[in-house]
Every structure is written in structure tokens, then in C-alpha cells.
PAZAPA-4460 file (N, C-alpha, C; in steps of 0.05 Angstrom, whole numbers, plus 32768, in hexadecimal, padded with zeros to 4 digits):
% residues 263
    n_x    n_y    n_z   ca_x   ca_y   ca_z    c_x    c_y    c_z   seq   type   mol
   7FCC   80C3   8032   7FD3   80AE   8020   7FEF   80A4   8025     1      X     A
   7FF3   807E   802B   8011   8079   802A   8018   8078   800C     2      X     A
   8036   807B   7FFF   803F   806F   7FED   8056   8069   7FF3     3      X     A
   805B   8050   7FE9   8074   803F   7FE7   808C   804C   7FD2     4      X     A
   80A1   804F   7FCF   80A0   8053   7FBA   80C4   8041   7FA8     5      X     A
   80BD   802E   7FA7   80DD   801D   7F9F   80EE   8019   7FBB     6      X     A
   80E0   800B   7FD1   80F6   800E   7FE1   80FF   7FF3   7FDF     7      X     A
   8116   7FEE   7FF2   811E   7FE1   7FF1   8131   7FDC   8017     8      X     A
   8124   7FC1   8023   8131   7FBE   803C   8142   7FAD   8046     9      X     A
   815B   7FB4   8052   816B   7FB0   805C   8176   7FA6   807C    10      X     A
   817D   7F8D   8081   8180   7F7E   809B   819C   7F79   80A9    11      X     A
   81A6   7F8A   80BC   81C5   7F81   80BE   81D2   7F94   80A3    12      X     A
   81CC   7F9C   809D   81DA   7FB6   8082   81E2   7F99   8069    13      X     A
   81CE   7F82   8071   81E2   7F70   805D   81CC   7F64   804E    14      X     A
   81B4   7F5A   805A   819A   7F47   804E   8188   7F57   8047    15      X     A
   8180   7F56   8031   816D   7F68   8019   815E   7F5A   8023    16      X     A
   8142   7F5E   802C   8127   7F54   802B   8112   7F5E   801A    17      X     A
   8115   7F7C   8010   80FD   7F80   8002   8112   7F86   7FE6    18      X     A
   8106   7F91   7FCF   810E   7F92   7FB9   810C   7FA3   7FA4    19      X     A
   8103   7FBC   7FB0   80ED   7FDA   7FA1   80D4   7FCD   7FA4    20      X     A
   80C9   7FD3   7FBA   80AA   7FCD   7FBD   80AA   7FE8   7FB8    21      X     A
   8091   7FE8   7FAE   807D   7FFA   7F9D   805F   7FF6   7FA7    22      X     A
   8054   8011   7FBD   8033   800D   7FBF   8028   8023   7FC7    23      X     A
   800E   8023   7FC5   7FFB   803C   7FCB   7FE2   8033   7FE0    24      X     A
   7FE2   803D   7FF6   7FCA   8034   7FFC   7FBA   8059   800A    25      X     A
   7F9B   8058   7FFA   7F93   807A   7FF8   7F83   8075   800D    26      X     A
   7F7C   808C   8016   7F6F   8090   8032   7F56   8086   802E    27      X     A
   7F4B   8078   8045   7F3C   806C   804C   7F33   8050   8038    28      X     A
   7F46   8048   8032   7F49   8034   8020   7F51   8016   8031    29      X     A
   7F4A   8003   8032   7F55   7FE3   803A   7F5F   7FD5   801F    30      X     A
   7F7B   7FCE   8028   7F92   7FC7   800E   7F99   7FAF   8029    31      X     A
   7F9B   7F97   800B   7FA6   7F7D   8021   7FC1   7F7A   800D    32      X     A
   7FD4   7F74   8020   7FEF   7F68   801B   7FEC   7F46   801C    33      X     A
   7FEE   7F3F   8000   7FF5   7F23   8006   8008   7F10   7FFF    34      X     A
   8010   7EFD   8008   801D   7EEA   8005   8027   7ED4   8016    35      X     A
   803C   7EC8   800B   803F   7EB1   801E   8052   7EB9   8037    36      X     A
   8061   7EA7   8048   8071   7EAA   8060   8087   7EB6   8050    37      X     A
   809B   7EC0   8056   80AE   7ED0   8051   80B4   7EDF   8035    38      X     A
   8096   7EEC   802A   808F   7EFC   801A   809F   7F14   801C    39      X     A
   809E   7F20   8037   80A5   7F43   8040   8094   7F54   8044    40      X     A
   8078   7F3D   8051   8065   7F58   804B   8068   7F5B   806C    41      X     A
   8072   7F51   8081   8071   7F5D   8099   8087   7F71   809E    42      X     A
   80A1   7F68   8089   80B3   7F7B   808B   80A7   7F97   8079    43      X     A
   8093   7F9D   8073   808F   7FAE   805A   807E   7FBE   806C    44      X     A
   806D   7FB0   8086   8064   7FC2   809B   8077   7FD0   809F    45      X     A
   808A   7FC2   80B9   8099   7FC6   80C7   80A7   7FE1   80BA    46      X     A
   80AE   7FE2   80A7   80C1   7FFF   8094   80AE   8010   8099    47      X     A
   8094   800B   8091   807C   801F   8094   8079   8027   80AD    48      X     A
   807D   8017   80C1   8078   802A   80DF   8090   802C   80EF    49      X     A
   80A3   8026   80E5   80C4   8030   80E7   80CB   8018   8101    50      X     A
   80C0   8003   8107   80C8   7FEF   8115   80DA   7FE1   810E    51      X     A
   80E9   7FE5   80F2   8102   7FDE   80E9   811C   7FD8   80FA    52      X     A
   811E   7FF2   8105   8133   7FF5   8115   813C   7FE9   812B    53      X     A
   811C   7FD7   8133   8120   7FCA   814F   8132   7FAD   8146    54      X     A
   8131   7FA9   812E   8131   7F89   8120   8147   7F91   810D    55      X     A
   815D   7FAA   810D   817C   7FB1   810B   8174   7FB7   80E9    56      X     A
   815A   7FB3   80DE   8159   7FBE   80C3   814D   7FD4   80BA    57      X     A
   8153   7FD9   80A6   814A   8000   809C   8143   7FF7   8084    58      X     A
   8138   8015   807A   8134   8016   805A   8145   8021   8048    59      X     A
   8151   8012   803D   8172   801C   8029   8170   802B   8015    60      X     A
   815D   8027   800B   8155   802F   7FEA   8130   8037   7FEE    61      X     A
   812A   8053   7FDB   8118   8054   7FD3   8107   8067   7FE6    62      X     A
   80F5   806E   7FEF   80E5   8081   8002   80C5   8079   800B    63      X     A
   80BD   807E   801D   80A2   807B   802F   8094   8096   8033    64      X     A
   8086   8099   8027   806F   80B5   802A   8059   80B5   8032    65      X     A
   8050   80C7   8049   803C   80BF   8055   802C   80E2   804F    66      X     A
   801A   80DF   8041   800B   8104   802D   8028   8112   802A    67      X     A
   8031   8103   801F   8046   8117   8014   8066   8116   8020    68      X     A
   8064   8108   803C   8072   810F   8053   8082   80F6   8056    69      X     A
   809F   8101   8051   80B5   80EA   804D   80BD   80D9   8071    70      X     A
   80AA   80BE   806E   80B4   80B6   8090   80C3   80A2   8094    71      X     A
   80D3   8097   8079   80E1   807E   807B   80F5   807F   8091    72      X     A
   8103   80A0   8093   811D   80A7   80A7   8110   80AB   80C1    73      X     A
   80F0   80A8   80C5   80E5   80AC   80DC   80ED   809E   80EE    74      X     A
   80E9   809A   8111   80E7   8088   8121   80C7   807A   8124    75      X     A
   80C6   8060   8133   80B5   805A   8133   809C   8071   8143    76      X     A
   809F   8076   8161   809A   808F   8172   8093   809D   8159    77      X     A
   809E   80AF   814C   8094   80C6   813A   8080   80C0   8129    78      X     A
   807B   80AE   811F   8074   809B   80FE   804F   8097   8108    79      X     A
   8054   808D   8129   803B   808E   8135   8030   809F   8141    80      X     A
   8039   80B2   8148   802F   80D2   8149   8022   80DA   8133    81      X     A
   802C   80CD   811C   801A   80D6   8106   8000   80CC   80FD    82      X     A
   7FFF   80B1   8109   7FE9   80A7   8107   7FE5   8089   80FA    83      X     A
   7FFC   8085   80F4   8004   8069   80F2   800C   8052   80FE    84      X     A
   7FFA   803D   8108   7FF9   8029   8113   7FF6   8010   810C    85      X     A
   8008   8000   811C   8010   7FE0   8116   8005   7FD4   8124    86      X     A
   7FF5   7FC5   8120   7FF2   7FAB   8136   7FFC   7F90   8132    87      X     A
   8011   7F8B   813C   8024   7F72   8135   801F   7F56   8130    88      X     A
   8026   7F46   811E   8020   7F28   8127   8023   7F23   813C    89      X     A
   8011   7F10   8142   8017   7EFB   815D   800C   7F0B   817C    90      X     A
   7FF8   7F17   8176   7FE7   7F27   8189   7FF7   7F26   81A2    91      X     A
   8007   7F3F   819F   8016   7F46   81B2   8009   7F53   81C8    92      X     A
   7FFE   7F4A   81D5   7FF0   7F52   81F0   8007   7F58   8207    93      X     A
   7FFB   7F70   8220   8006   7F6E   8233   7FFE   7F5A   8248    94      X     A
   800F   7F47   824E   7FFF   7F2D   8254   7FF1   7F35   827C    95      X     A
   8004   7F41   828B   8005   7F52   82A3   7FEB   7F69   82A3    96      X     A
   7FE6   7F76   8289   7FCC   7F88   828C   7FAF   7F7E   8285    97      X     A
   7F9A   7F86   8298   7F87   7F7A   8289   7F7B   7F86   826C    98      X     A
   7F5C   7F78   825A   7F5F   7F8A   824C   7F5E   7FA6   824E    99      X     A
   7F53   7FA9   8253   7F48   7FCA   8251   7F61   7FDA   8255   100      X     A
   7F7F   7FCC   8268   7F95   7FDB   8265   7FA2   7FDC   8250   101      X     A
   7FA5   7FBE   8242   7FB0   7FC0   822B   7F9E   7FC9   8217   102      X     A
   7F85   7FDC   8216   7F82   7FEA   8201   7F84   800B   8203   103      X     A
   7F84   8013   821D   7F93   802B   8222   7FAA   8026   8216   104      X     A
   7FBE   8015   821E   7FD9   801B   8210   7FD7   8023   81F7   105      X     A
   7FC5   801E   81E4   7FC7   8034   81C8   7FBF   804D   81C2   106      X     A
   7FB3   8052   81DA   7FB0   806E   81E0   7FC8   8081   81E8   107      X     A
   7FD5   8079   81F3   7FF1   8084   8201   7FFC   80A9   81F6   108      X     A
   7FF6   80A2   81DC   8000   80BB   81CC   7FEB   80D4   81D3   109      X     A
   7FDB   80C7   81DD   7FBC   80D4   81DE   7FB9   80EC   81F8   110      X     A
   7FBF   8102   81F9   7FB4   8113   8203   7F9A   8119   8212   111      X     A
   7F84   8116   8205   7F64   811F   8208   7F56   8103   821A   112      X     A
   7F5A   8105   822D   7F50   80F3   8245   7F30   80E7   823A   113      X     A
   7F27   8104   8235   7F02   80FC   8229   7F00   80E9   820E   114      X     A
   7F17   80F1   8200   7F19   80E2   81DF   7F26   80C1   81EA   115      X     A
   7F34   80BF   81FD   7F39   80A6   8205   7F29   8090   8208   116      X     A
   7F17   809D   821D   7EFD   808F   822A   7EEA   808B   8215   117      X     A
   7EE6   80A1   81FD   7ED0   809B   81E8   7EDC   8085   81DC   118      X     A
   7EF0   8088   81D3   7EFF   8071   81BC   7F00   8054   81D1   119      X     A
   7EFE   8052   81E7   7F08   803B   81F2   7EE0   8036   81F2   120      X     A
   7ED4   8048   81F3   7EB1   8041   81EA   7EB6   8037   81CE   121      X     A
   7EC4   803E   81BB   7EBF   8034   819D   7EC3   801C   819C   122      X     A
   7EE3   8014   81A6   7EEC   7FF5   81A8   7ED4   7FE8   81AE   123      X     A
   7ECC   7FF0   81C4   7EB6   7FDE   81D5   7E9E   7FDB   81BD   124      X     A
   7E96   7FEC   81AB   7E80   7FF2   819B   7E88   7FD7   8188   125      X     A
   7EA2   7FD5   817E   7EA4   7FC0   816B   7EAF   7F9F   8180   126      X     A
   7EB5   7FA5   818D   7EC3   7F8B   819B   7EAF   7F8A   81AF   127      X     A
   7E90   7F8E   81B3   7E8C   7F87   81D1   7E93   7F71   81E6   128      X     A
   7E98   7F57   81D4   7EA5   7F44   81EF   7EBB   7F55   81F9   129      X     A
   7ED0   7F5D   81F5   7EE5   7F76   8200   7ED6   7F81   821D   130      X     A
   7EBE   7F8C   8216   7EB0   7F98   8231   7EAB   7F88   8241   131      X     A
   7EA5   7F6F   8241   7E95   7F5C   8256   7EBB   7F52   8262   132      X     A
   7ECC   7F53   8250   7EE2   7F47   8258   7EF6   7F57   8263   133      X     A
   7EFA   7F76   8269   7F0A   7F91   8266   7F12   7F88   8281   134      X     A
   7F0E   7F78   8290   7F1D   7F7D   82B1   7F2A   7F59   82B0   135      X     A
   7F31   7F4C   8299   7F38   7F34   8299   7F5E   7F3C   8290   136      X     A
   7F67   7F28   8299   7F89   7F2C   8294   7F89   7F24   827B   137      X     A
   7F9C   7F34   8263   7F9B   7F38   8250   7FA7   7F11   8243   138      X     A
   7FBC   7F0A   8257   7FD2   7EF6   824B   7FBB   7ED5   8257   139      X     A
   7FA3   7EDD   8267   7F96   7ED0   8261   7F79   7EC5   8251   140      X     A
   7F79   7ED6   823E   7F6E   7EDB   8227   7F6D   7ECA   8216   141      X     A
   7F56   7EB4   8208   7F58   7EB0   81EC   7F6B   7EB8   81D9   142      X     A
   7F75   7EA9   81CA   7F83   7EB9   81B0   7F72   7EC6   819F   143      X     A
   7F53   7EC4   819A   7F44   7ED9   8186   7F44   7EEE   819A   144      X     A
   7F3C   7EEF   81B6   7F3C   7F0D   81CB   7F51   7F14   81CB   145      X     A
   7F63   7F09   81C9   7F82   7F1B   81C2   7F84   7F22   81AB   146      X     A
   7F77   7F1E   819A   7F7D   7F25   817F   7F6E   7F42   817B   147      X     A
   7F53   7F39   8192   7F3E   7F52   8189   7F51   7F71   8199   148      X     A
   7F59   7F62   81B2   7F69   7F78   81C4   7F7F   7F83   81B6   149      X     A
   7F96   7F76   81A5   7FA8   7F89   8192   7F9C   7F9A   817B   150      X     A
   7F7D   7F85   8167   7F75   7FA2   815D   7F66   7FBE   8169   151      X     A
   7F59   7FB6   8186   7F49   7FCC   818D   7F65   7FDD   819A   152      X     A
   7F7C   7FD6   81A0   7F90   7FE4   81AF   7F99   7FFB   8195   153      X     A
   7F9E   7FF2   817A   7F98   7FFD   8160   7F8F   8011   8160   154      X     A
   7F71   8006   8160   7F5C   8019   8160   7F5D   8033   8175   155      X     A
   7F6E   802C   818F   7F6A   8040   819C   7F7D   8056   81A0   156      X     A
   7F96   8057   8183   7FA9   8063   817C   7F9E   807F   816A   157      X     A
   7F7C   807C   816A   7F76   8091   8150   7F80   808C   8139   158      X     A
   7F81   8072   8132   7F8F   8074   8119   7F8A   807A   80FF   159      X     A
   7FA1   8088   80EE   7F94   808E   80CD   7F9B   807D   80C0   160      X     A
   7FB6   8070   80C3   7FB1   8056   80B3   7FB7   8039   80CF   161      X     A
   7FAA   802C   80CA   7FAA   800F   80E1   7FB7   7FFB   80CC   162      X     A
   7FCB   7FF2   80D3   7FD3   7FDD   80C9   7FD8   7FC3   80D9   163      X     A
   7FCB   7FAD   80C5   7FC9   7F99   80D8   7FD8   7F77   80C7   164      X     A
   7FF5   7F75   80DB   7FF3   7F56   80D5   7FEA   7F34   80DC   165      X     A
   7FDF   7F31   80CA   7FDA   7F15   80CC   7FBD   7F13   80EB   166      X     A
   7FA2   7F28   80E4   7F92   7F23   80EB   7F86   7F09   80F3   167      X     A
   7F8A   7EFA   80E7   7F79   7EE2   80E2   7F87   7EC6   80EB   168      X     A
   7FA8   7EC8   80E9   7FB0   7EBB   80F9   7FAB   7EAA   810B   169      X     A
   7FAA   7E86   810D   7F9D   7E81   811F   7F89   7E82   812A   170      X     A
   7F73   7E84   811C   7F54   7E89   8128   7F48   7E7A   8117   171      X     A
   7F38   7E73   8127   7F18   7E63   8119   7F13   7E74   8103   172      X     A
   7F05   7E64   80F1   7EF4   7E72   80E1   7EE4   7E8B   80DF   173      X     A
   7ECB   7E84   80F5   7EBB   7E94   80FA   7ED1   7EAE   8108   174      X     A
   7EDC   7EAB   811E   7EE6   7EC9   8126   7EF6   7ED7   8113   175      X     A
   7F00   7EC6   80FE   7F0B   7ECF   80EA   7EF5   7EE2   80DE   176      X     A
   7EE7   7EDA   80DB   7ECE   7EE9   80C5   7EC1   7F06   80E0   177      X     A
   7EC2   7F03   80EF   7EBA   7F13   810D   7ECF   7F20   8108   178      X     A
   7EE2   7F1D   810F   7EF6   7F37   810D   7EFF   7F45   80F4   179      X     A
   7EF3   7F38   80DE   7EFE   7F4B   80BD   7EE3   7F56   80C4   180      X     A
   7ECA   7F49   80C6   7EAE   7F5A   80C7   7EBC   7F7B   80D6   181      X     A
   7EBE   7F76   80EE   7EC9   7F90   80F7   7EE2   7FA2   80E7   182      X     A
   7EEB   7F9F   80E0   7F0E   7FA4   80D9   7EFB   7FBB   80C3   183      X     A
   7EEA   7FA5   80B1   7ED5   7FB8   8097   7EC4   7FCD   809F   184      X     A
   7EB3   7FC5   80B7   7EAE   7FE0   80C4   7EBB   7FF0   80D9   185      X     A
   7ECF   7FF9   80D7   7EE2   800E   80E7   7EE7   8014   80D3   186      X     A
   7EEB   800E   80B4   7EFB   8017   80A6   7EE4   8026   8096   187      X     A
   7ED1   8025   8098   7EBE   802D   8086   7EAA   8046   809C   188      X     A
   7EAE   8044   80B3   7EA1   8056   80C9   7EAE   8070   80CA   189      X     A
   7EC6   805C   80CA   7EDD   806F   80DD   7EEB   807C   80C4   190      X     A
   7EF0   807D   80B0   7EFC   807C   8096   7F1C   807D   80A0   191      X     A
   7F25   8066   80A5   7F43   8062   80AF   7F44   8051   809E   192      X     A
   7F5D   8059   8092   7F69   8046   8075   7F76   8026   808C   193      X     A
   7F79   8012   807C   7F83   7FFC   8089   7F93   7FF1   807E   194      X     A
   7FAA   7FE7   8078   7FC0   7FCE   8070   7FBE   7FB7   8079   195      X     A
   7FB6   7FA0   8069   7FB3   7F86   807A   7FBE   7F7A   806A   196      X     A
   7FD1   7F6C   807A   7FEA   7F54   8075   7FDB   7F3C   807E   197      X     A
   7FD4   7F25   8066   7FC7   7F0E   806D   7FD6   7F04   805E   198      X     A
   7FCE   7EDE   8066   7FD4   7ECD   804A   7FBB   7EBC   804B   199      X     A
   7FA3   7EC8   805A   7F8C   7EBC   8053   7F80   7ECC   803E   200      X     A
   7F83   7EC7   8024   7F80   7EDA   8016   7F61   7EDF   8007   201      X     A
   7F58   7EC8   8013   7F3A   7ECC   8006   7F2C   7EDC   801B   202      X     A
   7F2A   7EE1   803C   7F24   7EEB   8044   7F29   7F0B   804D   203      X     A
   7F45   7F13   8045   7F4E   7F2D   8041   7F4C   7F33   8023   204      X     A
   7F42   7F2E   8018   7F33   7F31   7FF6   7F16   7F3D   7FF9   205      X     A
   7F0D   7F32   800C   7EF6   7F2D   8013   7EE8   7F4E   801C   206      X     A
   7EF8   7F4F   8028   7EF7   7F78   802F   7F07   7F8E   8029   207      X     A
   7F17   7F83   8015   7F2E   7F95   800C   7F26   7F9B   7FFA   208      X     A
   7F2E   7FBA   7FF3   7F28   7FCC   7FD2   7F40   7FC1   7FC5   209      X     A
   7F56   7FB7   7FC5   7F69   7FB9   7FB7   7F82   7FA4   7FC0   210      X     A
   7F97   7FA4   7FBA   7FA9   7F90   7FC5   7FBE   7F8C   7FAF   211      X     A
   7FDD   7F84   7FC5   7FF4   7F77   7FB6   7FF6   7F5C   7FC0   212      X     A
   8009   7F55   7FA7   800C   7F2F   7FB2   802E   7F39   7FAE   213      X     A
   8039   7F35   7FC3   8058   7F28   7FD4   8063   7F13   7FC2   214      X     A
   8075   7F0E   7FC1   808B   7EFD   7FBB   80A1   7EF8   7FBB   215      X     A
   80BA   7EF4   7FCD   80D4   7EFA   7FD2   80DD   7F16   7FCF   216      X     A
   80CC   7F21   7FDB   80D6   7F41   7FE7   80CF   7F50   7FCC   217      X     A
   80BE   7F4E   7FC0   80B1   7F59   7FA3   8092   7F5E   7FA7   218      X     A
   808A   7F6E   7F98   806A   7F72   7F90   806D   7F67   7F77   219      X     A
   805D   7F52   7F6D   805F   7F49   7F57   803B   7F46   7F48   220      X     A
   802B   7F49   7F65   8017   7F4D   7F57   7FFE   7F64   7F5F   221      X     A
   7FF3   7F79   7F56   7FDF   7F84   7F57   7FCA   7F8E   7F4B   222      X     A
   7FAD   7F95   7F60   7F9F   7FA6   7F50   7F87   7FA3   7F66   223      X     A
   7F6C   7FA6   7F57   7F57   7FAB   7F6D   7F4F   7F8D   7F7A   224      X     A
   7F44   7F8E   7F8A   7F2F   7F76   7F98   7F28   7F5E   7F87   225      X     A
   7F1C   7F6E   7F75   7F07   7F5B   7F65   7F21   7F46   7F50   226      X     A
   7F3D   7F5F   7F46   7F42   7F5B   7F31   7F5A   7F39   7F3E   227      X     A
   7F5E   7F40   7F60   7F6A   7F32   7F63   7F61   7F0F   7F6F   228      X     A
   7F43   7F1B   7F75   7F2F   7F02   7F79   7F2F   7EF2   7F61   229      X     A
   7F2D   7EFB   7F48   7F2B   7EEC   7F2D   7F44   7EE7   7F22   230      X     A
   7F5E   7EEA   7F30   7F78   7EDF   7F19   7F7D   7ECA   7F23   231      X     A
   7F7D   7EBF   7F0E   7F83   7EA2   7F05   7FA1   7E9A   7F20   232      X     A
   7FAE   7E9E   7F18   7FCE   7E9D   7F32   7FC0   7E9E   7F46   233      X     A
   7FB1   7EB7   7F4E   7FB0   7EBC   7F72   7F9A   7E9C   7F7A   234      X     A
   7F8A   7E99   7F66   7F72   7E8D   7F69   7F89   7E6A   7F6D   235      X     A
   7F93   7E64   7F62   7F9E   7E4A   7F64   7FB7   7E4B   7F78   236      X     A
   7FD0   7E57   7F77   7FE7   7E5B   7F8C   7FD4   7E67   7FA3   237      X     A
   7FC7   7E7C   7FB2   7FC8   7E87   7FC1   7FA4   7E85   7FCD   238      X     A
   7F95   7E74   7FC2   7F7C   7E6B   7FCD   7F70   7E51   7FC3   239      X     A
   7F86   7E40   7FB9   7F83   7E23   7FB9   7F6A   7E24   7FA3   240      X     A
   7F64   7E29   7F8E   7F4D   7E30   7F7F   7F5B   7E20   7F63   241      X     A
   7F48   7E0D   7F50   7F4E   7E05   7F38   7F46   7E1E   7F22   242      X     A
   7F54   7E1A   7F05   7F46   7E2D   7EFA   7F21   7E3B   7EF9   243      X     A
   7F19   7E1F   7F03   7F01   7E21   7F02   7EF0   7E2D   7F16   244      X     A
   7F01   7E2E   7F2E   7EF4   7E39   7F45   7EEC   7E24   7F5E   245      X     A
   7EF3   7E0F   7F57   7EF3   7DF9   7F72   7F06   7DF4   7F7E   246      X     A
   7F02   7DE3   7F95   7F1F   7DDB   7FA6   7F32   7DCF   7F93   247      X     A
   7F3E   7DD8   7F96   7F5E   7DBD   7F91   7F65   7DB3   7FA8   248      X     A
   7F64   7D8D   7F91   7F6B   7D70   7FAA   7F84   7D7B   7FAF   249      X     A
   7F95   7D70   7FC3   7FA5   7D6F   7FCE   7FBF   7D61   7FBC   250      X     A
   7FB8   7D4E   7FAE   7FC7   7D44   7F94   7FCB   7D57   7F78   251      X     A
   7FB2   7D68   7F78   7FB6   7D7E   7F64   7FCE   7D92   7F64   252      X     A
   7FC4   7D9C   7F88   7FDE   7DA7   7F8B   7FFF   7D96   7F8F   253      X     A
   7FFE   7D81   7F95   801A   7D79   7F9D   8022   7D72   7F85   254      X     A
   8018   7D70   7F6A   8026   7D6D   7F4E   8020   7D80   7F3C   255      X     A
   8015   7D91   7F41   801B   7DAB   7F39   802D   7DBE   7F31   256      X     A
   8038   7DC2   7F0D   8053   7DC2   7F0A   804D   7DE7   7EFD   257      X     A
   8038   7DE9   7EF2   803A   7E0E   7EE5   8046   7E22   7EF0   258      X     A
   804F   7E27   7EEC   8063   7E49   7EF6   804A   7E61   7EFD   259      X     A
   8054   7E6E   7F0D   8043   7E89   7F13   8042   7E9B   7EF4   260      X     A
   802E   7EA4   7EEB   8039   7EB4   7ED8   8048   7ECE   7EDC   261      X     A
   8043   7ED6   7EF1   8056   7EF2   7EFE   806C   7EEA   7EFB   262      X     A
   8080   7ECB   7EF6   809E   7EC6   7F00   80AC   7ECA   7EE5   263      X     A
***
């Protein structure tokens, strides 16, 4: 189990970005982080897998527990020995390896040569275009096959919790729906808890048990799936939805004066 517990993050020892975030996400559980662009939910990874440090910020205030186990003072290297993995916005591929190299690279930590080869069979089990494509250069890839290649590289970390930003990013529709289809079964096969940082929020609703909504470095809103599919706020600010449950024109929203009730 992660818990959050009041932290609070720090940039340059000078720019507060988060604000006592406060969260739980329980094993084998899918919890979506949402909100808009400069919410904090990528910086709220980043603390979580200690990638902080590369980007000169830490966590100042408050603590990170992973079953019990204090890793906020961790390094990144250590944090993922444990079993915690990021897969970054902006499908960071090795553009020089093909796939199949860049999904070994998440194996790296990996010892058991036989458990390598099975798991790089699992990828293939959920991603089969991956298999027909494993000897193609990674940086000439689609942006959905790069997308599929940073989560199966994930996947091939053993991970206990997979955290993933901004899945959906840039993709069609349909692969959008192809790649949460999968994301739901790994998580439900494999029982690997997941973190997913979207601001498509009807479709990370869509397979999530639970979820926070972001707001200038705050959790200002939570609770289960269902409870956050039906609030009134998320349904109009954060999925374009009238009280009633239809689109909002484009005029609805640009004169649109009600306050969030969380403010």
C-alpha cells in the first residue's frame, strides 16, 4: 500500500508546487489523479518515484510510505528496486533501440534470465502488434507503438505499483480505449496496483476504483469511481457535461461564471 501523507514539494529550495497532498492508493487497486495542466499531479509522481532530484526538487514537508516503509529520502535506483515504476509523459522511447530492446530496458534490475523472456511473452500477450513489430527501431514508431512500448517497458519492471502519466495523450480515440482496455487487464490478472495521471477524465473514470481531482498543488477533491463520475463540478469543469448530462455548447462554457464548490 502507498500513502501520501501531507507532503509538500519543493523546486530550487524556493517554489512550493504541492501543498500537503494527502493519498492512499491499496494494493491492487487503479486510483486516477486528475486534473488540469499544472495541477501537480506529475510532480506528485515524480516525489513518488524519487525522480525529484533530477528536476533540483525534493519533498520538504510531510512523508511517503510504501507498507509501512518511509521512501520519500529514497533515491530513484532504490525506490525501483522496490517495485515502483514510472512511465513518463511523452513516451520516452529509446529512439536507437529497437522494440524489443527498449522493453528489456525495464527489465535491467532483473536477475532471472527465464523470468525476463516469460514477461517479455506477457507484454507480447497484451500488446501483440509489439510482436509483429519487436525488430522495428523504436524512434521510428507511431506515437500509440511508443506509447504501447513505454507501458510494456513498465510492465517488464515486475511491477507492484505501475504508474502511469498521461496514457492517453495524443491518441486517437479508439487506441485510447485499446490501451486503458489493457492497462484494466494487467491490473486485474496481474494484481499490480496502478496510478494514472490523466486529464481525460471520463476515460480514466472509466476503469478506476477510486480517484483525486488536483488543483494548484492541492487535493481538493475525492472518493470512489462512481462517486466521482456523478459530481456535479467534475461532470461540468472537468468533462464538459451540463447538469443534466449533455454536451456543453461552446458558448455555455465561454460565459460560464459559477465557482467550483471545492473553492
Amino acid at each position: 500500500m502507498l500513502k501520501l501523507n501531507n507532503i509538500e514539494v519543493t523546486y530550487l529550495n524556493v517554489i512550493r508546487v504541492l501543498h500537503g497532498v494527502s493519498m492512499n492508493v491499496e494494493d491492487g487497486a487503479i486510483v486516477a489523479l486528475l486534473g488540469a495542466n499544472g495541477a501537480g499531479k506529475s510532480t506528485t509522481l515524480k516525489a513518488i518515484s524519487g525522480l525529484l532530484r533530477v528536476q533540483e526538487g525534493e519533498v520538504t514537508d510531510g512523508s511517503i510510505l510504501w507498507n509501512g516503509e518511509r521512501i520519500d529520502k529514497q533515491n530513484a535506483e532504490e525506490i525501483g528496486k522496490l517495485g515502483i515504476i514510472q512511465a513518463l509523459e511523452g513516451r520516452h522511447v529509446f529512439g536507437h533501440l529497437t522494440a524489443e530492446e527498449n522493453l528489456i530496458v525495464g527489465a535491467f534490475n532483473r536477475k532471472d534470465s527465464t523470468a525476463v523472456k516469460n514477461d517479455l511473452e506477457m507484454v507480447y500477450h497484451y500488446f501483440p502488434r509489439l510482436k509483429t513489430l519487436r525488430h522495428n527501431i523504436g524512434g521510428y514508431l507511431s506515437g500509440g507503438e511508443q506509447q504501447m512500448v513505454v507501458i510494456g517497458r513498465a510492465m517488464m519492471a515486475s511491477p507492484k505499483l505501475m504508474m502511469l502519466d498521461e496514457p492517453s495523450l495524443g491518441l486517437a480515440p479508439m487506441l485510447v480505449g485499446e490501451i486503458y482496455d489493457i492497462i484494466n487487464r494487467f491490473n486485474q490478472e496481474q494484481k499490480t496496483s496502478v496510478l494514472l495521471v490523466e486529464q481525460n477524465v471520463r476515460v480514466a473514470l472509466s476503469i478506476a476504483h477510486s480517484g483525486y481531482v488536483m488543483e494548484n498543488g492541492r487535493v481538493v477533491l475525492d472518493g470512489t469511481a462512481d462517486f466521482l463520475r456523478n459530481n456535479e463540478d467534475v461532470k461540468e469543469f472537468y468533462m464538459g457535461l451540463s447538469a443534466m448530462g449533455t454536451k456543453k455548447s461552446y458558448r455555455e462554457v465561454k460565459h460560464y461564471k459559477r465557482r467550483k464548490r471545492w473553492l
